[in-house]
C-alpha positions as CSV (number, residue, x, y, z in Angstrom):
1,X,-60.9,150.3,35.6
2,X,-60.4,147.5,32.4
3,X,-62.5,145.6,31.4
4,X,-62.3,142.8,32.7
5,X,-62.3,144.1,36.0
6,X,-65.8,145.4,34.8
7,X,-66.7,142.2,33.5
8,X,-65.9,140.8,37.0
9,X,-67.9,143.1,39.1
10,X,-71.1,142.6,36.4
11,X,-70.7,138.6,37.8
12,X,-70.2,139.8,41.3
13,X,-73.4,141.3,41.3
14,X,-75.5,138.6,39.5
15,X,-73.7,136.3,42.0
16,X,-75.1,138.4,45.3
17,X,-78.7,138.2,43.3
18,X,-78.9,134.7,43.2
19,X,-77.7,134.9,47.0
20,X,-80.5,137.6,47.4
21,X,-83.4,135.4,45.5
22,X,-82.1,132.0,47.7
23,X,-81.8,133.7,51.4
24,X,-85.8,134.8,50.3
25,X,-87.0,131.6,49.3
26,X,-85.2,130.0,52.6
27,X,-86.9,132.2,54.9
28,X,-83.7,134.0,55.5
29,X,-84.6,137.7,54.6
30,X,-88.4,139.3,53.9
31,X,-89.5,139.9,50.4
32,X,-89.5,144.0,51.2
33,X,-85.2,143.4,52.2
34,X,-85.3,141.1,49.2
35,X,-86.7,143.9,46.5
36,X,-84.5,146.8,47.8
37,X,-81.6,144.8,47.7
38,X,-82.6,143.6,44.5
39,X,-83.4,147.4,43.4
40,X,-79.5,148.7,44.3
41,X,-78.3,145.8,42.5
42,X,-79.8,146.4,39.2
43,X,-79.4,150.0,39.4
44,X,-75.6,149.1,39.6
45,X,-76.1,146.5,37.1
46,X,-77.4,149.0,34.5
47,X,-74.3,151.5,35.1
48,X,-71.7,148.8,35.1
49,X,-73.4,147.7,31.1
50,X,-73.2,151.2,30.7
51,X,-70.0,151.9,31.3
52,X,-68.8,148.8,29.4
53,X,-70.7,150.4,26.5
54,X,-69.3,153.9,26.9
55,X,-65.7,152.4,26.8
56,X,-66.2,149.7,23.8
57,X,-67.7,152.8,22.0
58,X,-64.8,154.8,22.5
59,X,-62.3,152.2,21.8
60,X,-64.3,151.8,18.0
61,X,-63.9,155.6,17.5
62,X,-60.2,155.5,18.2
63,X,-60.7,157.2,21.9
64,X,-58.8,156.2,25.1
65,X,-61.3,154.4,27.1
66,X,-60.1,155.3,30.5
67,X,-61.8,158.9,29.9
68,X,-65.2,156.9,30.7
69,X,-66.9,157.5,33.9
70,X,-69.9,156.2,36.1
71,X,-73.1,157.6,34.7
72,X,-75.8,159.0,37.6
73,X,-78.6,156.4,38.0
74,X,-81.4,159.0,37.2
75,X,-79.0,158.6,33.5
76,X,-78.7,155.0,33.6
77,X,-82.0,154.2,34.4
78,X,-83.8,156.8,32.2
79,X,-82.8,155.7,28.4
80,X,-85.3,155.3,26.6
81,X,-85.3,151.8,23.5
């Protein structure tokens, strides 16, 4: 997977949350459907950046890219700033 096609997945995403936080405030879905909806999409949020990281860092040590893969969400979502 490039890039982009990263990039365009990231938007995808953020495009189904504003979908998400809309069919909420218009009655459409209940706020418990509206957080665990929400929840998968941030989980995949964090391992799309994640990936995107793993490959620019790669690139920048003169490493092919491609040999990136999907980190685990129990990775993703356990870094620590």
């Amino acid at each position: 997977m490039a890039d982009v096609d990263i990039q365009q997945h990231i938007k995808s995403l953020i495009d189904e949350e504003h979908r998400l936080r809309s069919s909420l405030s218009d009655g459409e879905i209940s706020p418990d459907e509206e957080h665990d909806k929400l929840r998968s999409i941030e989980v995949e949020l964090d391992q799309c950046w994640d990936l995107l990281r793993q490959r620019r860092a790669r690139r920048s040590a003169g490493q092919d890219p491609a040999d990136t893969e999907v980190r685990p969400p129990s990775t993703v979502e356990n870094y620590r700033q």
